[in-house]
N, C-alpha and C positions, 0 to 999 in steps of 0.2 A: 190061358189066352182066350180073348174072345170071340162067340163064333166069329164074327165080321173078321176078324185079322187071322182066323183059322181060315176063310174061306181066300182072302187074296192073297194069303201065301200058295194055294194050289192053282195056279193059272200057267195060261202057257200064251205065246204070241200071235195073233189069230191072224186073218186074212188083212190087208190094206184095202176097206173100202171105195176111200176116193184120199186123194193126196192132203188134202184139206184137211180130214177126220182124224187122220195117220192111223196106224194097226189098232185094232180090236186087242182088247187081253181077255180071253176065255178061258173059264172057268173050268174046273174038271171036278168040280161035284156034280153029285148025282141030281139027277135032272128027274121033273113032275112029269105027268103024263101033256103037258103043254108043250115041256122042252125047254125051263127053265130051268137053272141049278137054284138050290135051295140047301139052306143051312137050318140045325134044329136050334129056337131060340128059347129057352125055358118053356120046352115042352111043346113050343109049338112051330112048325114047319115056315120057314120065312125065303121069300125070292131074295138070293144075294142083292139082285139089283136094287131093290126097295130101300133094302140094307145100308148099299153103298149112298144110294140119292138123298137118304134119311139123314146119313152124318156130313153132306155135303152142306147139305139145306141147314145143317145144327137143328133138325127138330124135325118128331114123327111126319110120316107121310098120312094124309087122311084116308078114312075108309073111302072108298067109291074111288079116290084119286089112282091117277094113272103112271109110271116111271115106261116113261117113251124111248125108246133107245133110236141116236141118231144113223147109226150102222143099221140098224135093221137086223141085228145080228141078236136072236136070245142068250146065247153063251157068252155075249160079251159084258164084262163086268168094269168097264174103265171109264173110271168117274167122269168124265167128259164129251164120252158118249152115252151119255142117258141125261 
């Protein structure tokens, strides 16, 4: 399995931001010293969220680029909010 479908199988239902956004789904990997969950990707440590916006987008995120989360929420991993 890959990390990315290793990591959104461990999620759980997070808070309701605003009615608009609907629930957060967080992660329950283990989180950086930022307090993001992060998956290991051939050896090297990756923010799910990157992860997730990376296969939304069909194609890498660049270096210096940013995955914004619309909840404001680090734990949340739901393609639609980021």
């Amino acid at each position: 399995m890959a990390p990315i479908e290793r990591a959104l199988a461990n999620v759980v239902m997070g808070p309701t931001v605003s009615e608009e956004l609907g629930p957060c789904v967080d992660s329950l990997y283990r989180k950086n010293h930022k307090g993001y969950p992060y998956v290991r990707v051939e050896r090297k440590m990756k923010r799910i969220s990157r992860l997730v916006l990376a296969r939304s987008l069909g194609r890498p995120i660049g270096v210096g680029l940013c995955a914004l989360h619309k909840c404001d929420s680090r734990v949340c991993i739901r393609e639609d909010h980021i």
